[in-house]
C-alpha positions as CSV (number, residue, x, y, z in Angstrom):
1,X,72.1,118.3,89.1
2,X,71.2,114.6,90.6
3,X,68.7,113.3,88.4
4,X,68.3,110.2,89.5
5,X,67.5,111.5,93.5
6,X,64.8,114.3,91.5
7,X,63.6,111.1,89.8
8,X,62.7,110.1,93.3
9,X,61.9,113.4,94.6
10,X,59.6,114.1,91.7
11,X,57.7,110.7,91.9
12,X,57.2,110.5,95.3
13,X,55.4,114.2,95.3
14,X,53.3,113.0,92.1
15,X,52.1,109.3,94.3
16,X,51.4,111.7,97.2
17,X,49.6,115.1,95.5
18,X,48.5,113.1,91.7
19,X,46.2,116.2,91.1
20,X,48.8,118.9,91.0
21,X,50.0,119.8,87.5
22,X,53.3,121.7,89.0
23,X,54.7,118.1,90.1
24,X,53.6,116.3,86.6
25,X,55.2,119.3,84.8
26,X,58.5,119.1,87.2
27,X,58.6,115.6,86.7
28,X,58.6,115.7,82.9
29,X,61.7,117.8,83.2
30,X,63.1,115.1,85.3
31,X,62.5,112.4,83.0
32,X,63.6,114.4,79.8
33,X,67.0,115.0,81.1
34,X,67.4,111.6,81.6
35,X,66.4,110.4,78.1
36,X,62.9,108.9,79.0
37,X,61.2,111.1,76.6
38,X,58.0,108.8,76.3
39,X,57.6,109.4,80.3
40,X,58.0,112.7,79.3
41,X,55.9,113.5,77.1
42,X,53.0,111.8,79.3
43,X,53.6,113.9,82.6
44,X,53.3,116.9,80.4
45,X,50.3,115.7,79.3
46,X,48.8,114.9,82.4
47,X,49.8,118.7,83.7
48,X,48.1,120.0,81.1
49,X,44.7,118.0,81.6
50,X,45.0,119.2,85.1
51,X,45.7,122.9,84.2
52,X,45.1,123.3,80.5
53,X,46.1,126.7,80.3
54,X,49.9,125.5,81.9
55,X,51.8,127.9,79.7
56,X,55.1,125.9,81.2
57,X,54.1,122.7,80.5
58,X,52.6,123.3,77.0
59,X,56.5,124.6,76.1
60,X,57.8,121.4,77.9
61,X,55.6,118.9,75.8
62,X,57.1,120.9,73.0
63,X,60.6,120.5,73.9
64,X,59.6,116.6,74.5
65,X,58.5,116.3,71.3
66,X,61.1,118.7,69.6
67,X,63.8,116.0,71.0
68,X,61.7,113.0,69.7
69,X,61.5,114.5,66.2
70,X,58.1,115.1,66.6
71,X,58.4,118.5,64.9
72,X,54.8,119.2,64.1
73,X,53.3,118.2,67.6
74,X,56.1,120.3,68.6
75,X,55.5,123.3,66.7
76,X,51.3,123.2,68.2
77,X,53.0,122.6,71.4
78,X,54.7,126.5,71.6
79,X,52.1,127.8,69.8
80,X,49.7,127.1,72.7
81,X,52.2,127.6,75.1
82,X,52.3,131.2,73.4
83,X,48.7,131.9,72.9
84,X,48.6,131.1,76.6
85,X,51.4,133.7,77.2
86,X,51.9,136.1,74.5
87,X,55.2,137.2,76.2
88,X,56.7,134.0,76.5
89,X,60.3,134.5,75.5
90,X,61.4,131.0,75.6
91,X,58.3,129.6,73.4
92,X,59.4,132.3,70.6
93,X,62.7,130.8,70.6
94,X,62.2,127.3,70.7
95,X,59.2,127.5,68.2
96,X,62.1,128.8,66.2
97,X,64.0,126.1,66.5
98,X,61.4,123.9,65.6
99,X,60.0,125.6,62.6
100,X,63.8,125.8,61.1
101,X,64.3,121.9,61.3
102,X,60.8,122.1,59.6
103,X,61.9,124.4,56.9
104,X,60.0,127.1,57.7
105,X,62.6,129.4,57.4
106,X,60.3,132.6,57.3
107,X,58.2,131.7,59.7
108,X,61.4,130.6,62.1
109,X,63.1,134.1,61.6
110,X,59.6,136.0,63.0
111,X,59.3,134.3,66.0
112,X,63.3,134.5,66.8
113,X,62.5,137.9,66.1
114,X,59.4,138.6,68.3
115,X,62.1,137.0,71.3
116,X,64.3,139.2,70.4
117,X,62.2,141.7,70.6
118,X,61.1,140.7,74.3
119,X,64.5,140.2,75.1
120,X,66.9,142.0,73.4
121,X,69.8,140.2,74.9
122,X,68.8,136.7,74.4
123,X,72.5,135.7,72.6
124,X,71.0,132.7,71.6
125,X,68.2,133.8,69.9
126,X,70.7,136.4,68.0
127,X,72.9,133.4,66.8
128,X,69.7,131.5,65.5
129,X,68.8,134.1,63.5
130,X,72.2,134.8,61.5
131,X,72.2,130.6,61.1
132,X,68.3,131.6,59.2
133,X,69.9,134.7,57.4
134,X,73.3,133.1,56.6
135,X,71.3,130.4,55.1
136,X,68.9,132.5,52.7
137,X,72.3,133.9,51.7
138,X,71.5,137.3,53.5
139,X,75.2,137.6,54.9
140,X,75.3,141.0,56.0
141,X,72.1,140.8,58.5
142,X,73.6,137.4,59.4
143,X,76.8,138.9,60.1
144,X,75.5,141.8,62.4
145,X,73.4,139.2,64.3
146,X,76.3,136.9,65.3
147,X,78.2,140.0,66.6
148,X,75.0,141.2,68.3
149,X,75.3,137.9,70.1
150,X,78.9,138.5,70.7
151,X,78.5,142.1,71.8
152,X,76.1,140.5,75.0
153,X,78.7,137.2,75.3
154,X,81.9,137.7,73.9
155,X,82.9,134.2,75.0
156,X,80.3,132.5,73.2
157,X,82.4,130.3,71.1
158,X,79.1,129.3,68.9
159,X,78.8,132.9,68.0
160,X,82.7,133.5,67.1
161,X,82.4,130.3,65.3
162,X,78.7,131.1,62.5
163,X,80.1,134.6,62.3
164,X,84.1,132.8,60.5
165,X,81.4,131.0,58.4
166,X,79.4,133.8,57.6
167,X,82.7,136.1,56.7
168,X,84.2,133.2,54.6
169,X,81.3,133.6,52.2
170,X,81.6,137.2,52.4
171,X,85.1,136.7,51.3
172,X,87.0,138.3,53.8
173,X,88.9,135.2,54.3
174,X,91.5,136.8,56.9
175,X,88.4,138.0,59.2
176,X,87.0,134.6,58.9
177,X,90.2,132.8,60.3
178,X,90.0,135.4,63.3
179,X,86.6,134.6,64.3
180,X,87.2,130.8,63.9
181,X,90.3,131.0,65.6
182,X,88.8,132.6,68.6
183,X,86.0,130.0,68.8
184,X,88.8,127.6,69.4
185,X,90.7,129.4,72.1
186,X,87.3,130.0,73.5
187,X,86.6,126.0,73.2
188,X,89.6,123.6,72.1
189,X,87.8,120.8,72.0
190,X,85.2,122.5,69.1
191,X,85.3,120.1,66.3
192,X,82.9,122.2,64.1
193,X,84.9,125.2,64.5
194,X,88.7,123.4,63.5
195,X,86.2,121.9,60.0
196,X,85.5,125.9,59.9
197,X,88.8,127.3,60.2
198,X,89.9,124.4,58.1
199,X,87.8,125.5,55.6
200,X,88.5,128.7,55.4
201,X,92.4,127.8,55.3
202,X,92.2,125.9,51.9
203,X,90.5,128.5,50.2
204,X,93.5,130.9,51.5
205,X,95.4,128.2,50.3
206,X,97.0,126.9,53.1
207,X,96.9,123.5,52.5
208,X,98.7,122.4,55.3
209,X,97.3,123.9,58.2
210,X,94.1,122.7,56.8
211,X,95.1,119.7,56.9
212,X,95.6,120.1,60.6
213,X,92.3,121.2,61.6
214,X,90.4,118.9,59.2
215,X,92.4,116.1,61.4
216,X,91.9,118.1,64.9
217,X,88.1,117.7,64.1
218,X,88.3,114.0,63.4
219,X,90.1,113.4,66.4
220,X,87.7,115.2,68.4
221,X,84.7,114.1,66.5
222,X,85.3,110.7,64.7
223,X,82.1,111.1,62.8
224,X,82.5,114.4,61.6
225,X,81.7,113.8,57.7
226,X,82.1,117.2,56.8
227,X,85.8,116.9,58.0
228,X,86.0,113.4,56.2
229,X,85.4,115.2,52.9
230,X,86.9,118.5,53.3
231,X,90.2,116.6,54.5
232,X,89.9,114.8,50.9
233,X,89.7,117.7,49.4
234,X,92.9,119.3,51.1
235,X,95.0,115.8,50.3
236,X,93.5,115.7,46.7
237,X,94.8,119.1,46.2
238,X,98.4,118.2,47.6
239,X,98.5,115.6,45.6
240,X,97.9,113.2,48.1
241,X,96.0,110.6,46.3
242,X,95.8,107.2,48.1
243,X,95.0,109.5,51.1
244,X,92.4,111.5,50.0
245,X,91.0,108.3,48.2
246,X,90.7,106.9,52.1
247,X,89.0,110.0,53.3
248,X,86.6,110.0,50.9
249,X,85.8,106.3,51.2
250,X,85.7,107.0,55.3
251,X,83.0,110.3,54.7
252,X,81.1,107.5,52.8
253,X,80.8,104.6,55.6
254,X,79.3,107.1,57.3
255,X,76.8,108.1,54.6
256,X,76.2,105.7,51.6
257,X,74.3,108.2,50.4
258,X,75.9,111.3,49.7
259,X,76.3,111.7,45.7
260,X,78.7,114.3,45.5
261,X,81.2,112.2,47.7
262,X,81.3,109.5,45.6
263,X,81.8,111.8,42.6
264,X,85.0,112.9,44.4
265,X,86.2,110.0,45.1
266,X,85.4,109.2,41.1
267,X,87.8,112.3,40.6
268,X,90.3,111.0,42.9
269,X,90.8,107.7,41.4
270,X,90.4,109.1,37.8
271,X,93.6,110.8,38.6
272,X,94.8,108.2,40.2
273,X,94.6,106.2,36.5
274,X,92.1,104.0,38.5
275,X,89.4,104.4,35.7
276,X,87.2,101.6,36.0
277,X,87.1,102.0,39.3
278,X,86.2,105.9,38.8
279,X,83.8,104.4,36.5
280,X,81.5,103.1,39.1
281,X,81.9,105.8,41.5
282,X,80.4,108.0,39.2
283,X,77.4,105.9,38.2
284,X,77.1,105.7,42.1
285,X,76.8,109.5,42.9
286,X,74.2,109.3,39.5
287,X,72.1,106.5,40.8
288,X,72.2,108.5,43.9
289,X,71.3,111.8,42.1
290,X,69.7,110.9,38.7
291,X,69.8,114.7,37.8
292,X,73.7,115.2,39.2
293,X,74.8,116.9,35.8
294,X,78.1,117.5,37.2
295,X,78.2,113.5,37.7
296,X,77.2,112.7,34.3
297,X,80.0,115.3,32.9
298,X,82.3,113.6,35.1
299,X,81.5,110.1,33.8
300,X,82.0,111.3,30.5
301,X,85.7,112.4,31.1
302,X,86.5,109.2,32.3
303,X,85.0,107.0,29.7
304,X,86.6,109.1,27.3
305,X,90.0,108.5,28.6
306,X,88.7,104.6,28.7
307,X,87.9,105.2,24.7
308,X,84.3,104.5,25.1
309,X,83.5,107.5,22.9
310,X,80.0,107.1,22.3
311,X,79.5,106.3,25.9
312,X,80.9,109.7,26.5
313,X,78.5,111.5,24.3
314,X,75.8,110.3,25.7
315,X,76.8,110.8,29.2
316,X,77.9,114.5,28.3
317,X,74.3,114.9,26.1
318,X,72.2,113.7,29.8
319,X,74.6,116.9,31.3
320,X,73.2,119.2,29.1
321,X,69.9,118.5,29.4
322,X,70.0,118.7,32.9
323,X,72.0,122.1,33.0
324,X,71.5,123.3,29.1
325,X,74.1,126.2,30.4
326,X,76.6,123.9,31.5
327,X,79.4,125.3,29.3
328,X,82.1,122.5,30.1
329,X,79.7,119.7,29.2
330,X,79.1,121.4,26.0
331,X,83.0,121.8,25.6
332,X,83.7,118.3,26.3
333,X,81.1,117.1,23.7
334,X,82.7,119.3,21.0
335,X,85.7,117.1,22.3
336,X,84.0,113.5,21.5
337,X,82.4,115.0,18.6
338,X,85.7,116.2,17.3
339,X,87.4,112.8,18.2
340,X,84.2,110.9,16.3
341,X,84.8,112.6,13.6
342,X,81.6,114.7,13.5
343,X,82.7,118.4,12.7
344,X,79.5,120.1,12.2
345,X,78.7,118.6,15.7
346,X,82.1,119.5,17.5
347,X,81.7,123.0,15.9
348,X,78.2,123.7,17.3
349,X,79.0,122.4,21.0
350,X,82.4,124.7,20.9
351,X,79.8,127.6,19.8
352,X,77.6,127.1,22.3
353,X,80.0,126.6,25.2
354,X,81.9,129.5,24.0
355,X,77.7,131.4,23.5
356,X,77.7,130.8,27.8
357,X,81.0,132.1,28.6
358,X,82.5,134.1,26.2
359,X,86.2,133.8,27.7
360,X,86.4,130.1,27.3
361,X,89.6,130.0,25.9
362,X,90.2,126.2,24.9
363,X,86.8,126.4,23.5
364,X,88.0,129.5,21.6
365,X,91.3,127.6,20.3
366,X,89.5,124.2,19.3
367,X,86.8,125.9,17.5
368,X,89.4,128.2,15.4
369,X,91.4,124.5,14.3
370,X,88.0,123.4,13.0
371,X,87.3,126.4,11.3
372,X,90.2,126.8,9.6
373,X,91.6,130.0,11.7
374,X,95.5,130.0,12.7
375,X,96.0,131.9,16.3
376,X,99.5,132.8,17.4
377,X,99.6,130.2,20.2
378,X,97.3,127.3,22.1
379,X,96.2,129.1,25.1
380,X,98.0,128.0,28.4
381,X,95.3,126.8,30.0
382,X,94.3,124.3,27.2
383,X,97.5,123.2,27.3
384,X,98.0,122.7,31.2
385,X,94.5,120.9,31.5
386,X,95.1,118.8,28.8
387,X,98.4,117.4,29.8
388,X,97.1,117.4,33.7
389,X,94.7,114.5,32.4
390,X,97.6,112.6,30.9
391,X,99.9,112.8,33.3
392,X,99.3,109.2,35.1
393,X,99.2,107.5,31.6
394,X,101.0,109.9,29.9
395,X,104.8,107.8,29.3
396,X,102.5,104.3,28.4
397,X,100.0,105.9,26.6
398,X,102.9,107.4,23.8
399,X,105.7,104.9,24.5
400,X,104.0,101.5,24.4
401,X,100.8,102.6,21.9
402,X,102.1,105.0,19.9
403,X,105.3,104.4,19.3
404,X,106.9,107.5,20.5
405,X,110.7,107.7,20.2
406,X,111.1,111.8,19.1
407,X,113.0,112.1,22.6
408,X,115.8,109.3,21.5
409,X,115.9,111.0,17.9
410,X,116.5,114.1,19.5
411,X,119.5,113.1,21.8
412,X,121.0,110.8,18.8
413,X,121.2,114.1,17.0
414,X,122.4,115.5,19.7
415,X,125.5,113.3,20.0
416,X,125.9,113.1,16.2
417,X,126.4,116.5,16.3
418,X,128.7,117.2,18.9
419,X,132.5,116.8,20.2
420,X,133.3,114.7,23.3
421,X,131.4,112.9,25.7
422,X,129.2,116.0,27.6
423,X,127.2,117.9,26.4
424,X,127.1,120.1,29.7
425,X,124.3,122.5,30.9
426,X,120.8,121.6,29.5
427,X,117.2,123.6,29.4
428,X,114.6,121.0,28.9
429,X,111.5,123.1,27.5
430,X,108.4,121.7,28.0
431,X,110.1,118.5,30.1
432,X,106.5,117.3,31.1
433,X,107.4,113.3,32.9
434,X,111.4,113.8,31.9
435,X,111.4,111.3,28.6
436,X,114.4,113.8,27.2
437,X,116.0,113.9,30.5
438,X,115.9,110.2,30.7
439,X,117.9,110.0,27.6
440,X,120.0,112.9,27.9
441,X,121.0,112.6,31.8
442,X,124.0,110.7,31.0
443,X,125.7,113.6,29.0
444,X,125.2,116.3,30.5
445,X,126.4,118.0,33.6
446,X,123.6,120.2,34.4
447,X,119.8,119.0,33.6
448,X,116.9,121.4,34.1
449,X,113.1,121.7,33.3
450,X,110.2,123.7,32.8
451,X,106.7,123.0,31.8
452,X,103.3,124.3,32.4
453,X,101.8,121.2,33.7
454,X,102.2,120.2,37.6
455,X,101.1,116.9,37.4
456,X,103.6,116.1,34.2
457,X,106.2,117.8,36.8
458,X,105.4,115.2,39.7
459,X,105.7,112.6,37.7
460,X,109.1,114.2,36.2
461,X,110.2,114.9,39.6
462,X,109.7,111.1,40.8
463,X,112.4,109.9,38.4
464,X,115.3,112.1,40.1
465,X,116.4,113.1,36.5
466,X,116.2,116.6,36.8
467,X,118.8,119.4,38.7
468,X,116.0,121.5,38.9
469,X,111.8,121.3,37.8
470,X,110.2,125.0,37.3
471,X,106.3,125.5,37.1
472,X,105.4,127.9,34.3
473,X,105.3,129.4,31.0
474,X,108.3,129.0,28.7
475,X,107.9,132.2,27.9
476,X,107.8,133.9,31.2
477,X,110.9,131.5,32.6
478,X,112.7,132.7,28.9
479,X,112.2,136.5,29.8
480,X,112.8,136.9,33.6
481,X,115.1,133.5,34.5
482,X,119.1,133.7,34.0
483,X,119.9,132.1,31.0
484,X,123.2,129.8,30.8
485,X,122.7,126.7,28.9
486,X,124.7,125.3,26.2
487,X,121.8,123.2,25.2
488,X,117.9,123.9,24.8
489,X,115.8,121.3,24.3
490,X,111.9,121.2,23.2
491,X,110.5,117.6,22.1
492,X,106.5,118.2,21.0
493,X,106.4,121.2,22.4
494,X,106.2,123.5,19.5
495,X,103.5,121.8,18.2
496,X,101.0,124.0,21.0
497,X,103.0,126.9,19.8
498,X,102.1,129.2,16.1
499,X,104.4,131.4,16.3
500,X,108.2,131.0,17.4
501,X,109.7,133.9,16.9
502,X,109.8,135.4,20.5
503,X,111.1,132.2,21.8
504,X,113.9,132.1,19.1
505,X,114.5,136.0,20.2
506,X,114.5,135.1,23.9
507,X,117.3,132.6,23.7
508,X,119.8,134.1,21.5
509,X,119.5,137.7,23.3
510,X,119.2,136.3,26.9
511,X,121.4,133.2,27.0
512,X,124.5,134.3,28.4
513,X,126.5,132.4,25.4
514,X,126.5,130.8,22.3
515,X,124.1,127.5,22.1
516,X,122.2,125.1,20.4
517,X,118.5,125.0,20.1
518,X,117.4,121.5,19.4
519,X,113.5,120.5,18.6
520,X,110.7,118.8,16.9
521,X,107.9,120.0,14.7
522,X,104.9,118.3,13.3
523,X,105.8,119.3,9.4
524,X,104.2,121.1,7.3
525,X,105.4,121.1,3.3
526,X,104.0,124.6,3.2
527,X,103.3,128.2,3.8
528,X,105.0,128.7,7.6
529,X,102.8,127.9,10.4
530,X,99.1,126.7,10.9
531,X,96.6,125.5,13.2
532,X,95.3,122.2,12.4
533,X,92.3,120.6,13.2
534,X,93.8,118.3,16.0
535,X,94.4,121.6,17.8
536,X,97.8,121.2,17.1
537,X,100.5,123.9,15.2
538,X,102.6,122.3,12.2
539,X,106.1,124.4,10.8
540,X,107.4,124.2,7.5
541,X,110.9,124.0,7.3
542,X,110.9,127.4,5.3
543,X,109.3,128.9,8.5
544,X,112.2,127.7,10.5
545,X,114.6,129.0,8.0
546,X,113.5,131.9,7.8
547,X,113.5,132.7,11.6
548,X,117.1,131.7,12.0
549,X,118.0,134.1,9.2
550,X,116.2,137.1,11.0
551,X,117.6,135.8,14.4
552,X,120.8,134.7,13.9
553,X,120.8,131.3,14.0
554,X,122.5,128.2,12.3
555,X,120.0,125.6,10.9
556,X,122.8,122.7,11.5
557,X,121.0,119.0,11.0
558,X,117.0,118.4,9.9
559,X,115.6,115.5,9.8
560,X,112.0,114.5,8.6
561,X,110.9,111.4,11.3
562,X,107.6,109.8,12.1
563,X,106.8,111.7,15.8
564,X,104.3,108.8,16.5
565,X,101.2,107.2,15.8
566,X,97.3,109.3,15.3
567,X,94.4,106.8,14.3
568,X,96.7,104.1,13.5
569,X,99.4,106.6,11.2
570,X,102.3,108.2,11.7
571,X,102.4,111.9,12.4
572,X,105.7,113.7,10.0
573,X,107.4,115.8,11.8
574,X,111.1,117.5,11.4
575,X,113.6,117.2,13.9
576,X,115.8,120.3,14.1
577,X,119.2,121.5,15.6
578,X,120.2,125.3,15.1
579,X,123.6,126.6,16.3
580,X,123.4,130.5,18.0
């Protein structure tokens, strides 16, 4: 293991006996291991003009030139070595090596193969072979040769490790943290394994502990990239933003070049409310990847919410004709269509996203408000993403440009209508950021919300308003949760409900008392309920009538007010409060 005296050793025997090849070929051994590959290269060379048919140092030249990146010489290099020696287990394997880095995949997974063949318990050959099949997607082969390799080595951490990755993408998450786990007690200090396991861990969902071993790798391996990015993935999820911004930015010092980084980070800061600055990260990753379609989709979201509508179209227009299936880009150009003004337009992309997948359920709802068609209900999912991408702007956007005030008209109500200074124990439906709560905290004793959104609950939660903040459907909390409030409250809410009637049902049978029910409506002179093309419900106050008669209800106060402003007017709406 002393180099530096078999440097000495090695030269010495070539000065005194320059015609033997076994002392050029042993010296080239030498002078690899201690990085001097050109010196290499040249004593290999010299043994084989000496003793061309030096099966040895024919597969030593290719290991010198395999280290050098001289793949091809390499590749010419084993194949003489095993024309030499047909046998030549070593050759097989490491011509297999050098074909994969060559993309000769095929090729690569014969001649690990034939070695296998000749050696039926060469591990390593085993494990190179499930990284060729894992990577043509051929999981189950890959899978029984990592525990082929582990069956003849069961401490080979390597093996333990490909075979978590391999059983990720086979789904069976829990097998896949077993394997990666035992690659780390096998080896600690095995950054590729902790990115694995961490891997593995977010798409279980444990954000956390992902977290940990995304970390663990970086401490052990400060250049791991893949850890960089999967680490901003983990903190992007947990809300983490400023963080995952950083670990994005880091995975990008270390390569300027990866696209799909700087489209995360673009989605990072765009929920950040950073938009120019998401802006240019996505025309980064697309001057990085001209064909990136998920890039240009991405750039059109955010110059959308920067009002640069026709900017948007275009961007979602180079999306689809890069991926002419790409049913959210064709969603999301019905969107700027629809917002242009261009119905026939907005109808057709709605069609076609809906053509590609047929349970696109906003898609479903947007093109029924264009066509004239009233559902029961905005699907939840249109209404969760669509309030996810407000939530950073969400209180400035309505406040400060459109003149929102329906929460303050609600609670004046409120208090014109009631005897004594609390109103005690409030539901806040639909809370989103807490605008009722922030008027209403002062009079009540007990504040609590619910809303579909997380990100409108995060921001709710920051202002310390709120007793209690639930995640979910009104519905759901209204059928299953213990109802005891002497108030509920719904400000805009409505509006992304049709029909009320099982919500008016809920809370007179469930709440544990008489109450109030206090909300706003976009108003409609007319008929009861209807979709309109803004994707939005309007009531008529004969609608509303007419479900406190069959429910038992009190229509106490109504109020037409201007909600806020759309394209420069006001939106009517009615401002209710029923006794129960």
């Amino acid at each position: 293991g002393d180099l530096t005296e078999a440097l000495v050793a090695g030269q010495k025997v070539v000065s005194i006996a320059p015609n033997d090849a076994d002392a050029h070929n042993n010296l080239a051994v030498v002078l690899k291991g201690l990085g001097r590959l050109g010196e290499a290269e040249a004593s290999c060379k010299k043994a084989i003009i000496i003793k061309p048919d030096y099966a040895e140092a024919h597969n030593n030249l290719g290991n010198t030139q395999h280290t050098m990146g001289m793949f091809e010489d390499a590749e010419k290099s084993y194949n003489k070595a095993i024309a030499i020696r047909p046998d030549y287990v070593k050759a097989y394997y490491s011509l297999g090596v050098t074909l994969a880095e060559l993309g000769k995949t095929e090729e690569a997974e014969k001649s690990y193969n034939k070695a296998i063949i000749l050696k039926p318990d060469y591990a390593d050959a085993h494990v190179n072979l499930g990284l060729i099949l894992q990577e043509a997607s051929r999981l189950g082969e890959s899978e029984a040769s990592f525990r082929k390799a582990i069956a003849i080595r069961p401490d080979y951490s390597e093996a333990h490790n490909n075979l978590g990755a391999t059983l990720r993408r086979l789904g069976r998450l829990g097998e896949s943290e077993v394997s990666c786990r035992k690659a780390i007690s096998l080896k600690p200090d095995y950054a590729e394994a902790h990115i694995n396991l961490g891997i593995t861990l977010l798409e279980l969902e444990e954000l956390e502990s992902a977290e940990t071993n995304f970390n663990k790798a970086i401490t052990l391996k400060p250049d791991a990239i893949e850890a960089y990015i999967n680490l901003g993935v983990v903190l992007r999820k947990r809300r983490k933003l400023e963080e995952a911004a950083a670990s994005y930015n880091k995975a990008i010092a270390l390569n300027t070049d990866y696209a799909e980084v700087h489209s995360y980070l673009g989605a990072t800061l765009h929920d950040l409310g950073r938009l120019e600055e998401a802006e240019q990260s996505f025309k980064q990753a697309i001057a990085l990847k001209a064909d990136f379609a998920d890039g240009h989709n991405n750039l059109g979201n955010t110059l959308r919410q920067l009002g640069r509508l026709e900017e948007a179209e275009g961007s979602y227009n180079n999306a689809i004709v890069l991926r002419p299936e790409f049913a959210e880009a064709h969603y999301n150009l019905g969107m700027v269509s629809q917002a242009l003004e261009k119905k026939e337009e907005a109808e057709e992309s709605f069609n076609k996203a809906i053509s590609i997948k047929p349970d696109y359920f906003e898609a479903i709802h947007l093109l029924a408000s264009l066509t004239g068609k009233t559902t029961m209900s905005a699907p939840r999912i249109y209404v969760e993403n669509l309030f996810d991408a407000y939530a950073s702007k969400f209180d400035n956007s309505l406040i400060d440009k459109l003149g929102y005030k329906t929460p303050k008209l609600i609670v004046d109500m409120i208090l014109g209508n009631s005897q004594g200074d609390s109103v005690g124990s409030i539901l806040d439906l639909g809370c989103g950021t807490g605008l009722v709560g922030a008027e209403v905290k002062e009079f009540c004793t007990n504040l609590e919300g619910i809303d579909v959104s997380n990100l409108m609950l995060e921001e709710a939660e920051r202002k310390k308003l709120y007793n209690r903040l639930t995640h979910g459907d009104i519905l759901d909390y209204l059928s299953t949760e213990d109802l005891s409030y002497d108030y509920f409250i719904s400000a805009d809410v409505f509006v992304y409900v049709g029909d009320l009637s099982e919500i008016f049902r809920l809370i007179k049978s469930r709440n544990s008392s008489g109450g109030k029910l206090v909300f706003s409506t976009e108003h409609a002179e007319e008929g009861e309920f209807s979709l309109e093309e803004t994707g939005r419900y309007s009531h008529s106050k004969a609608y509303i009538s007419k479900l406190c008669d069959k429910f038992g209800y009190k229509l106490t106060d109504f109020q037409p007010v201007n909600l806020r402003k759309e394209k420069g007017q006001f939106v009517i709406g009615g401002l209710y409060l029923l006794d129960f």
